[in-house]
VEXDREN-2710 file (C-alpha; in Angstrom, 1 decimal):
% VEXDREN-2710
k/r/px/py/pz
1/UNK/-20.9/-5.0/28.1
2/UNK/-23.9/-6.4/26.4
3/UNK/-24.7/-6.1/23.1
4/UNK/-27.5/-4.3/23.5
5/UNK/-24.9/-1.8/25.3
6/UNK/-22.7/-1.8/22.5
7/UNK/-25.7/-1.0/19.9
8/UNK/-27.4/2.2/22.0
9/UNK/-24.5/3.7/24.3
10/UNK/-23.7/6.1/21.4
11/UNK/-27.2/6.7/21.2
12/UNK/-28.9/6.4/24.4
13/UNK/-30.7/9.8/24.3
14/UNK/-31.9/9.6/21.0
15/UNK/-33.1/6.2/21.4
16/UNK/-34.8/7.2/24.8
17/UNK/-36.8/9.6/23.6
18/UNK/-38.0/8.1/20.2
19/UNK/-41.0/6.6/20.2
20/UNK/-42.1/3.1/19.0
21/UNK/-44.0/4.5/16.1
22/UNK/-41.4/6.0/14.5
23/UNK/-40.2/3.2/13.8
24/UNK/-42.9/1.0/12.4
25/UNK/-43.7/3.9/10.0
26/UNK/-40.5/3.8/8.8
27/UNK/-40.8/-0.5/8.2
28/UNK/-44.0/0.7/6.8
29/UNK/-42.2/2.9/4.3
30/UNK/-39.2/1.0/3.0
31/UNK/-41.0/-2.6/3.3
32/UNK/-43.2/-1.8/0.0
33/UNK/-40.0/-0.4/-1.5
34/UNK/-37.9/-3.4/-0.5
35/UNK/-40.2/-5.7/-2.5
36/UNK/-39.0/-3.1/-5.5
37/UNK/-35.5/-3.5/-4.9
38/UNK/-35.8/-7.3/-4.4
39/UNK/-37.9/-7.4/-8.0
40/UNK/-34.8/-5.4/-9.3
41/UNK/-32.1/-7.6/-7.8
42/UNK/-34.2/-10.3/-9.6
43/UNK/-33.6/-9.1/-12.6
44/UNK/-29.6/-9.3/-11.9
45/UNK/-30.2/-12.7/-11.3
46/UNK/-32.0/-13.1/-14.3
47/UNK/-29.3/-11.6/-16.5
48/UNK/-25.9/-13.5/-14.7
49/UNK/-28.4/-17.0/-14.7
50/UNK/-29.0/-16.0/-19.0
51/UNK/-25.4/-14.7/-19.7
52/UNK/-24.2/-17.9/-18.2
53/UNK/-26.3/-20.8/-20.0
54/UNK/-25.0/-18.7/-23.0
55/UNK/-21.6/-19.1/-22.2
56/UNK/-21.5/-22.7/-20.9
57/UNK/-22.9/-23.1/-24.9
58/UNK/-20.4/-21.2/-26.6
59/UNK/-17.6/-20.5/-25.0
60/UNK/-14.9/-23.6/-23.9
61/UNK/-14.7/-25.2/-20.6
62/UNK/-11.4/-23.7/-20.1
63/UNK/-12.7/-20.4/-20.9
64/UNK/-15.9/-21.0/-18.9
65/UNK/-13.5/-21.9/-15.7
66/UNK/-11.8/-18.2/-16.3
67/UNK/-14.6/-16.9/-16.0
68/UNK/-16.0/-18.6/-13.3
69/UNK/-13.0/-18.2/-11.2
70/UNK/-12.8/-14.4/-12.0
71/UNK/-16.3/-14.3/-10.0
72/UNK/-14.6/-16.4/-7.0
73/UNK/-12.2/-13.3/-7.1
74/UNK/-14.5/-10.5/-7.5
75/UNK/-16.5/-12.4/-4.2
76/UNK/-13.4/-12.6/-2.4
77/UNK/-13.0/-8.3/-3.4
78/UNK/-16.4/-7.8/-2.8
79/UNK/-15.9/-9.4/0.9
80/UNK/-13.5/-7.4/1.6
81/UNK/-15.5/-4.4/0.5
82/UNK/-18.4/-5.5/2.8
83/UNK/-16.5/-6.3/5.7
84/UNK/-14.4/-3.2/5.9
85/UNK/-16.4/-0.5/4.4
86/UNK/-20.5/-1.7/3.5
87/UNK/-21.2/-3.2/6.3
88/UNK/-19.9/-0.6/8.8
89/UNK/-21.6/2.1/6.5
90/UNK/-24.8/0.3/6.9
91/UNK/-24.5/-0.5/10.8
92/UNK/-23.2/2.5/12.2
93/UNK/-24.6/5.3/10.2
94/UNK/-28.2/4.7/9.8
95/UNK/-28.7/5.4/13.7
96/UNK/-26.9/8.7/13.6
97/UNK/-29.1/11.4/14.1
98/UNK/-26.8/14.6/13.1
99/UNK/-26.6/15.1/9.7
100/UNK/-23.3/16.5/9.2
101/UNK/-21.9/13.8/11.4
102/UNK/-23.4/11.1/9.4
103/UNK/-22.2/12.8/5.9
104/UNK/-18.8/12.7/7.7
105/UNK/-19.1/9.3/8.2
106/UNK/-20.4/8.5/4.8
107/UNK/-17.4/10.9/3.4
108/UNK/-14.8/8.3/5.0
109/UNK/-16.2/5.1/4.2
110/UNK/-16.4/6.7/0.7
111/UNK/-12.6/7.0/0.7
112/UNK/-11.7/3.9/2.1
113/UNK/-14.0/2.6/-1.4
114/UNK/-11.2/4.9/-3.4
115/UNK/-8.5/3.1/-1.9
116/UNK/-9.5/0.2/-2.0
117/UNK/-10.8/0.3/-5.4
118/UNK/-6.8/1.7/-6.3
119/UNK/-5.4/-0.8/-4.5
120/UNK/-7.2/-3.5/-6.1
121/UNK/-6.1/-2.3/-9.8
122/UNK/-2.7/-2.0/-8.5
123/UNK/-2.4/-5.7/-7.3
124/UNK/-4.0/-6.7/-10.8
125/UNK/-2.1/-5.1/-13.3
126/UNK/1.5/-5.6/-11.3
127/UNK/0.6/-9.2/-11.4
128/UNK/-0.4/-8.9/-15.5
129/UNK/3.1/-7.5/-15.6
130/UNK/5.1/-10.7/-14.2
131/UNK/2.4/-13.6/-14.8
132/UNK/2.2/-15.6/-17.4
133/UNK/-1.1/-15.8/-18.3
134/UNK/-2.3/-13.4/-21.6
135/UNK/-2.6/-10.2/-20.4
136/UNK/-5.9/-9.1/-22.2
137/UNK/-7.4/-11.9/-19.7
138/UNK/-6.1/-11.0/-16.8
139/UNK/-6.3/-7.3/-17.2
140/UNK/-9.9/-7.5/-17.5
141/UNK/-10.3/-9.9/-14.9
142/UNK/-8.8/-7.1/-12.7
143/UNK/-10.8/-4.3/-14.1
144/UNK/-14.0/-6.5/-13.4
145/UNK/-12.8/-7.4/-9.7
146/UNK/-11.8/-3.6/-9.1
147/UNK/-15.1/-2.5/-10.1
148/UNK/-17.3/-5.1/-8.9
149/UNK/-15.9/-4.3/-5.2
150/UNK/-16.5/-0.5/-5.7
151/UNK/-19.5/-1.0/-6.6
152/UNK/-20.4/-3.0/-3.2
153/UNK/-20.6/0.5/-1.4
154/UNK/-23.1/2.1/-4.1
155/UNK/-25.3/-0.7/-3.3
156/UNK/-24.9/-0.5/0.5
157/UNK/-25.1/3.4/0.8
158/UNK/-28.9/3.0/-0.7
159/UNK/-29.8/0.7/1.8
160/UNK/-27.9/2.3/4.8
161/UNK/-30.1/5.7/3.8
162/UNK/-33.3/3.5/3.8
163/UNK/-33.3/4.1/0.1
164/UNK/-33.4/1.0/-1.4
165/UNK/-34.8/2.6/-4.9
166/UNK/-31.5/4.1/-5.7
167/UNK/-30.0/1.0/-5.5
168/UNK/-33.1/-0.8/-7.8
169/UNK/-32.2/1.8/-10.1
170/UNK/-28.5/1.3/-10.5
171/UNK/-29.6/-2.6/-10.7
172/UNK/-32.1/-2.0/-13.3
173/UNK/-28.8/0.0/-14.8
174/UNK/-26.9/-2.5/-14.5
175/UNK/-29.1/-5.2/-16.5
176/UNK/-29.4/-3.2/-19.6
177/UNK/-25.9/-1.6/-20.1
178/UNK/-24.5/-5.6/-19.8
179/UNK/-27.3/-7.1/-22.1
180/UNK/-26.3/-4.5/-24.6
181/UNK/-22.5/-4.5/-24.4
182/UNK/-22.6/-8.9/-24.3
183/UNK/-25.3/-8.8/-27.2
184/UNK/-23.1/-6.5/-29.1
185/UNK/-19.6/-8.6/-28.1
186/UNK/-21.9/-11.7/-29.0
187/UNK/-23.1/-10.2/-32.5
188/UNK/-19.7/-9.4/-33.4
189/UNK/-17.9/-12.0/-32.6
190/UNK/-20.1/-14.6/-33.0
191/UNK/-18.5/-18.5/-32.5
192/UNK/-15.6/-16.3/-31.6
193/UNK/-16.6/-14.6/-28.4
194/UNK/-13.1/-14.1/-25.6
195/UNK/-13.5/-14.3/-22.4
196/UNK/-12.1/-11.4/-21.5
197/UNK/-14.3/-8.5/-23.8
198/UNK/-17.2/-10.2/-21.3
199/UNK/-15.6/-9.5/-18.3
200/UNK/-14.7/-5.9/-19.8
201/UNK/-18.5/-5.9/-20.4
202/UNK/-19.5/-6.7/-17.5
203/UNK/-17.4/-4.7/-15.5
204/UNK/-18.8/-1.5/-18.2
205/UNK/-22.0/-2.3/-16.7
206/UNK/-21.3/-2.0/-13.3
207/UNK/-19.4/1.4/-13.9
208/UNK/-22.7/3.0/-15.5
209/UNK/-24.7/1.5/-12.6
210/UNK/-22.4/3.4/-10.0
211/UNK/-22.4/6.4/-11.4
212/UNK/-26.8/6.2/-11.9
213/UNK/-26.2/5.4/-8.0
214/UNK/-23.9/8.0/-6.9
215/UNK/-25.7/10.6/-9.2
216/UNK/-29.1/9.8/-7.3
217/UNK/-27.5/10.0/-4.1
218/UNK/-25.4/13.3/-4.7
219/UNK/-26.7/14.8/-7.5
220/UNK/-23.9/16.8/-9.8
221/UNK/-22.9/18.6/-6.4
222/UNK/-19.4/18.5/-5.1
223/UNK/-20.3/15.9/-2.8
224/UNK/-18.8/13.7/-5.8
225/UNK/-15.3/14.1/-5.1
226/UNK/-15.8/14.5/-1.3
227/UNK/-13.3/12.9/0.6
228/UNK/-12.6/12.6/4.8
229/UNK/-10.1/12.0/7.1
230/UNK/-10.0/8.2/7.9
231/UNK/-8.4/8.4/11.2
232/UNK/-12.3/8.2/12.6
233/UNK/-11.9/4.7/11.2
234/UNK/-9.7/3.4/14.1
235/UNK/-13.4/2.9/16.5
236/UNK/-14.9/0.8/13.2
237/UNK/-11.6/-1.3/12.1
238/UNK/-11.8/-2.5/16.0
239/UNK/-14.8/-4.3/15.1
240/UNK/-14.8/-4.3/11.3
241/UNK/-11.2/-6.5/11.4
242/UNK/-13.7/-9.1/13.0
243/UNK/-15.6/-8.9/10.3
244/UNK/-12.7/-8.5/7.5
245/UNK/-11.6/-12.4/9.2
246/UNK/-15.0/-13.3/8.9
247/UNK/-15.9/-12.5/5.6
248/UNK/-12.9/-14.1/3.8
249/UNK/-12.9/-17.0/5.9
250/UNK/-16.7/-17.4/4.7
251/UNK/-15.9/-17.1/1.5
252/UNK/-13.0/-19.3/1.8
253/UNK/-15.1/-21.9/3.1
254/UNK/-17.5/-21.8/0.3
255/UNK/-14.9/-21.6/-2.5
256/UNK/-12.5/-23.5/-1.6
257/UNK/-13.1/-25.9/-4.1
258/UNK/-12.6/-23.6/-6.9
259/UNK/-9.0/-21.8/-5.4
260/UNK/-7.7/-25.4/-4.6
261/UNK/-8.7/-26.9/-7.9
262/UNK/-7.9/-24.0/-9.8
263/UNK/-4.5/-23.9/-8.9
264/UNK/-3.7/-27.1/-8.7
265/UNK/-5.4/-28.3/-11.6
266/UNK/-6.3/-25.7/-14.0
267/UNK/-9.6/-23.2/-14.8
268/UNK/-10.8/-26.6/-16.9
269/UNK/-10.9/-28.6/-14.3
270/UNK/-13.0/-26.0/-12.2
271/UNK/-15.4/-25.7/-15.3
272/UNK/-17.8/-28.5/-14.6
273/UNK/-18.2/-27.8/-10.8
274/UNK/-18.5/-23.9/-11.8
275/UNK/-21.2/-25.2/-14.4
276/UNK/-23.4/-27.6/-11.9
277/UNK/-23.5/-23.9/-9.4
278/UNK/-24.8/-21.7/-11.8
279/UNK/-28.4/-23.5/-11.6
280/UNK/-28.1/-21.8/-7.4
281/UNK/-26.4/-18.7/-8.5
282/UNK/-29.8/-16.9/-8.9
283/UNK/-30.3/-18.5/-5.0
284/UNK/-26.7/-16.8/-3.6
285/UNK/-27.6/-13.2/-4.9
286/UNK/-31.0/-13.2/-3.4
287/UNK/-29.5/-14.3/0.3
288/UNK/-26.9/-11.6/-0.2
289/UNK/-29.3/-9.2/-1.4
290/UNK/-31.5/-10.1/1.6
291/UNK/-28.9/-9.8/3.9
292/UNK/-28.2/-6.2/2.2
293/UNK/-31.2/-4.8/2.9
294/UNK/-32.4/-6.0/6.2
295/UNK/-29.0/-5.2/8.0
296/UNK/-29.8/-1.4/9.2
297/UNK/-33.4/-2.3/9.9
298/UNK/-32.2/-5.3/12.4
299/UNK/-29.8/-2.8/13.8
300/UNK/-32.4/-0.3/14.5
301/UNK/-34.7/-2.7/15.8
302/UNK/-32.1/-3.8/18.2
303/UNK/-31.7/-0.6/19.5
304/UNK/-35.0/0.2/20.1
305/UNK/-35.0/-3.2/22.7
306/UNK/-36.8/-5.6/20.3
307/UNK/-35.1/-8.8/20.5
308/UNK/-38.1/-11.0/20.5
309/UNK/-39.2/-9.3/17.1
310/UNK/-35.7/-9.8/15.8
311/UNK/-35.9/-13.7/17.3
312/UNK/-38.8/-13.9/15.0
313/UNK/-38.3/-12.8/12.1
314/UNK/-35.3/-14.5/11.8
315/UNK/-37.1/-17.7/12.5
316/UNK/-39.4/-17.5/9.8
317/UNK/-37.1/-15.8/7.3
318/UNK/-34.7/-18.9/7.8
319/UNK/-37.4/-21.5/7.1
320/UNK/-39.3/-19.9/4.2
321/UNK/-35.5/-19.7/2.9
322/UNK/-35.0/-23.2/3.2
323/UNK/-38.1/-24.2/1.9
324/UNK/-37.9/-22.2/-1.3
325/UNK/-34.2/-24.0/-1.9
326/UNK/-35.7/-26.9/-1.4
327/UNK/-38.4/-26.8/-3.7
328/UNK/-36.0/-25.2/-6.4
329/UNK/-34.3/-28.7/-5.5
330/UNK/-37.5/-30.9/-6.5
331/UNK/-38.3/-29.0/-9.3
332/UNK/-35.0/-29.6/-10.9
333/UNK/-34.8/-32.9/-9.9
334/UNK/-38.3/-33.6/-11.9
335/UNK/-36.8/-31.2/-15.0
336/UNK/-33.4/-33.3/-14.8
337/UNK/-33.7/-34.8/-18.5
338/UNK/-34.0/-31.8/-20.1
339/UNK/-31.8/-29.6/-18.1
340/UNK/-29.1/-31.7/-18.7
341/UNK/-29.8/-31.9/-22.3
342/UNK/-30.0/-28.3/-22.4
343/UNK/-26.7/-27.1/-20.5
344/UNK/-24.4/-29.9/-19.9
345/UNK/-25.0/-32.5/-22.9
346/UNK/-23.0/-30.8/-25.2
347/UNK/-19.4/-29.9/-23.3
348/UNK/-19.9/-31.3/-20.1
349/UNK/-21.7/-35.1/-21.2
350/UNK/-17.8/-36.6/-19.4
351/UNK/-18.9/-34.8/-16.1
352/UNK/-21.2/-36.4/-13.4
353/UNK/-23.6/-33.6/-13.6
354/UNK/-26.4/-34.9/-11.7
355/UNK/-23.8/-35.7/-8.5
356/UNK/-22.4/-32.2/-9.0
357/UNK/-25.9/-30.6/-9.3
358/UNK/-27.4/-32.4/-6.4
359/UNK/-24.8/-31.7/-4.0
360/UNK/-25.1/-28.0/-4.8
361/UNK/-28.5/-27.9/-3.7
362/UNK/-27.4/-29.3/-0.5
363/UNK/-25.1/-27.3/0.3
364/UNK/-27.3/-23.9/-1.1
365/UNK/-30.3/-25.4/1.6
366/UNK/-28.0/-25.2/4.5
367/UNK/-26.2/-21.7/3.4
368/UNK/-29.7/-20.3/3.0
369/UNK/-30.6/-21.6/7.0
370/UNK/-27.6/-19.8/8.2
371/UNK/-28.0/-16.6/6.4
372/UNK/-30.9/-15.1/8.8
373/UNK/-28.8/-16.1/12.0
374/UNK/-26.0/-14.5/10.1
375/UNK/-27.8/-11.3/9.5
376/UNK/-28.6/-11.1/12.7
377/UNK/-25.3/-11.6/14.2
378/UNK/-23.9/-8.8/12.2
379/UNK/-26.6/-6.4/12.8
380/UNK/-25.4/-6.7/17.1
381/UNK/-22.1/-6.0/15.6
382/UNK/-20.8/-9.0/16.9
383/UNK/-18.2/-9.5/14.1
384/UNK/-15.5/-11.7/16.5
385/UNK/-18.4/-14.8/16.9
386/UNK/-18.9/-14.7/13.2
387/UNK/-15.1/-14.1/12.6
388/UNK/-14.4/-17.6/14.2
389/UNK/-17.6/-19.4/13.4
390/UNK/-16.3/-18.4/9.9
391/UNK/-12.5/-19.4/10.9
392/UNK/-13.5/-23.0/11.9
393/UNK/-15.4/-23.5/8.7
394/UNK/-12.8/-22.4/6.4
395/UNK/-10.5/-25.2/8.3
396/UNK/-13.1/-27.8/7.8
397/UNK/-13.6/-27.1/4.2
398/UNK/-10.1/-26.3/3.1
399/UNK/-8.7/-29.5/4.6
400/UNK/-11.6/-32.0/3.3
401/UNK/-11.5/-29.9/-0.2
402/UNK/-7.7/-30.9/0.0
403/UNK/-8.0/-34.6/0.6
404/UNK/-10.7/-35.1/-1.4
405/UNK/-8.7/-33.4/-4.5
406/UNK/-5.7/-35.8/-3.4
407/UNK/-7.1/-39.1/-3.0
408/UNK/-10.5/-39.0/-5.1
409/UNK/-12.0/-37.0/-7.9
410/UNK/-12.7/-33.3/-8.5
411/UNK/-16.4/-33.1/-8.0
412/UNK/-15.6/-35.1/-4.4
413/UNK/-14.3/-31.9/-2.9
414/UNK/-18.0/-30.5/-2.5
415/UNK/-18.5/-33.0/0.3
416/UNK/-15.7/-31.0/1.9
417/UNK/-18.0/-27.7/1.0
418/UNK/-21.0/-28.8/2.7
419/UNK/-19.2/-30.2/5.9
420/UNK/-18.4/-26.3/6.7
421/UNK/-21.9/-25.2/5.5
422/UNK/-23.5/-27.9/7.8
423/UNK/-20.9/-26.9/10.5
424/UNK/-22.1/-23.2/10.2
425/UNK/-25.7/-23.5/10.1
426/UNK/-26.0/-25.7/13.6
427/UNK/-23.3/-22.8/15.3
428/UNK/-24.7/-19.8/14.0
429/UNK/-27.7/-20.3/14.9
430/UNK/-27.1/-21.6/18.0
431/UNK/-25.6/-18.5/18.8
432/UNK/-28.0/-16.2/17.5
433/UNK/-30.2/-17.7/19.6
434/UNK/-28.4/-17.8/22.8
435/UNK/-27.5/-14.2/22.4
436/UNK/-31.4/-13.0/21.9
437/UNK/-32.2/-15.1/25.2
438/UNK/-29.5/-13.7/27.1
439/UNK/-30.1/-9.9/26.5
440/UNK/-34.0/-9.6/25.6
441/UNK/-35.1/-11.7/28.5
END
């Protein structure tokens, strides 16, 4: 079956009989809100950009590297998250039109977030138990990767209800719960700060952002504790386990620097390759954030027959992307002197910075050319192309990551990084492509 099939054979009547207004006044609606919700994201950027200059400035590498590498594993959580329960949430229900079927739907991606959320927490503290490593840092590495997964559905359900406010508003949350809790850790402790009260912090931050979320979405109504049957989920995980390979393999792909280095090497060693990517961090979130958002629209544009729109839109989403990475690139290349001066002079002055730094930008250019195609791909539900797109990538880099590690220096394994990233750009969007012109022709 094609996948304009797949997308409207639920749906047929109610697609049928809907007409083409409906849903430009609804892209009317939430497009002035998006540009809300993108301004709030902006400011989550703003804040992990901040907290991180301060902590490459007062914390130690070694410390730095913890925390850098408790991100990689609150991505690699989060990607889970996405694949299994966001995504699905914000493919499948936005076209339902029965309300209690869709708040059934919503009920059992809600508890699949509860048990994945428990599951995470489990996996963390069992391994604080029989590791090695201090267990004040690796407890609240778990408590931040538990919570910064759960809160991947908050975010999702705003944007799968065409809502995107809610989820400004738990942003917005979000920002000024963490700058007071690091201000007051940072006041405190002063040249003392530990690692591991930011990452409780942190993950405070995100707990008062899901429940400003949850209580916009539900109110104080029962609908809090609501839980569902998740034998419904057997139809999603068919596709979603596509996406689940996908999503880790993806991330694999772009991190594999960090997991190989990490644990072959140390958090120190990561440090100074986690440091040059913090100057694209801001980049990463937006992409995501774009992706977010744009997902339920794409799907509902798909299965109201507009491929060429689609075809379009990602087109000149995926070059104004690549253009705005690029002329992040120039302008840091111009500011070099005193960026270096300002972040990397003091604990990093051993560290090629400028090799590190420039090769992130490459690699963020081609990630940010892919992301549209990507989008796209997952908004026809066609998780399996993705899945071993994704697959292939995450060979490329983990094998070149691995050799480069072996036979040259650290910051060498980000030639293996933007192999996969080049690799995935030219295939996705080949595909993407292809697709469009063989079921909107």
């Amino acid at each position: 079956m094609s996948i304009q099939g797949r997308l409207s054979a639920e749906h047929q009547k109610d697609d049928a009989s809907r007409p083409t207004s409906v849903f430009k006044k609804v892209h009317k609606l939430i497009s002035s809100r998006y540009a809300l919700s993108v301004g709030a994201q902006a400011l989550v950027s703003g804040f992990h950009f901040g907290l991180n200059l301060i902590l490459l400035r007062t914390i130690t590498p070694y410390d730095y590297g913890v925390f850098a590498y408790a991100f990689v594993l609150a991505l690699f959580a989060s990607a889970i998250n996405n694949a299994l329960i966001s995504t699905p949430l914000t493919v499948y229900t936005p076209v339902v039109k029965n309300e209690d079927e869709r708040s059934q739907q919503e009920a059992m991606f809600s508890t699949l977030n509860l048990l994945l959320f428990i599951l995470l927490i489990g996996i963390g503290v069992v391994y604080a138990m029989v590791s090695d490593v201090a267990r004040p840092i690796s407890l609240s590495v778990t408590l931040f990767v538990g919570v910064y997964a759960a809160r991947q559905y908050s975010r999702s359900f705003g944007y799968a209800r065409f809502k995107p406010l809610i989820t400004a508003t738990g942003d917005i949350a979000y920002v000024v719960a963490g700058i007071i809790l690091i201000a007051l850790i940072l006041i405190i402790n002063k040249d003392n700060t530990a690692v591991s009260q930011v990452l409780l912090a942190l993950a405070g931050a995100n707990l008062v952002a899901m429940f400003i979320e949850r209580w916009r979405i539900h109110g104080l109504g029962r609908r809090w504790l609501t839980f569902a049957n998740i034998k419904n989920y057997g139809h999603v995980w068919l596709q979603s386990r596509w996406a689940l390979i996908g999503a880790l393999t993806t991330l694999f792909l772009g991190q594999a620097h960090g997991l190989i280095i990490t644990w072959a090497n140390g958090p120190g060693t990561f440090a100074p390759l986690a440091a040059g990517m913090v100057l694209f961090g801001p980049v990463r979130v937006a992409l995501m954030t774009w992706q977010n958002m744009v997902k339920p629209e794409l799907a509902l544009a798909l299965s109201d027959n507009r491929g060429e729109a689609v075809k379009k839109q990602i087109q000149k989403t995926a070059v104004l992307m690549g253009l705005a990475v690029l002329a992040l690139g120039i302008c840091l290349w111009i500011a070099w002197p005193q960026v270096h001066a300002l972040l990397y002079a003091n604990k990093y002055s051993d560290q090629p910075m400028g090799f590190i730094v420039c090769m992130w930008a490459v690699i963020t250019l081609f990630a940010a050319i892919y992301n549209a195609p990507s989008a796209a791909l997952q908004a026809m539900r066609d998780f399996r192309v993705l899945a071993m797109a994704s697959v292939y990538g995450a060979i490329i880099s983990g094998v070149l990551v691995a050799l480069a590690l072996y036979f040259f220096n650290p910051e060498t394994t980000l030639l293996g990084i933007l192999a996969a990233e080049c690799f995935m750009a030219v295939y996705l969007t080949r595909v993407m492509l292809n697709h469009l012109k063989k079921d909107w022709q």
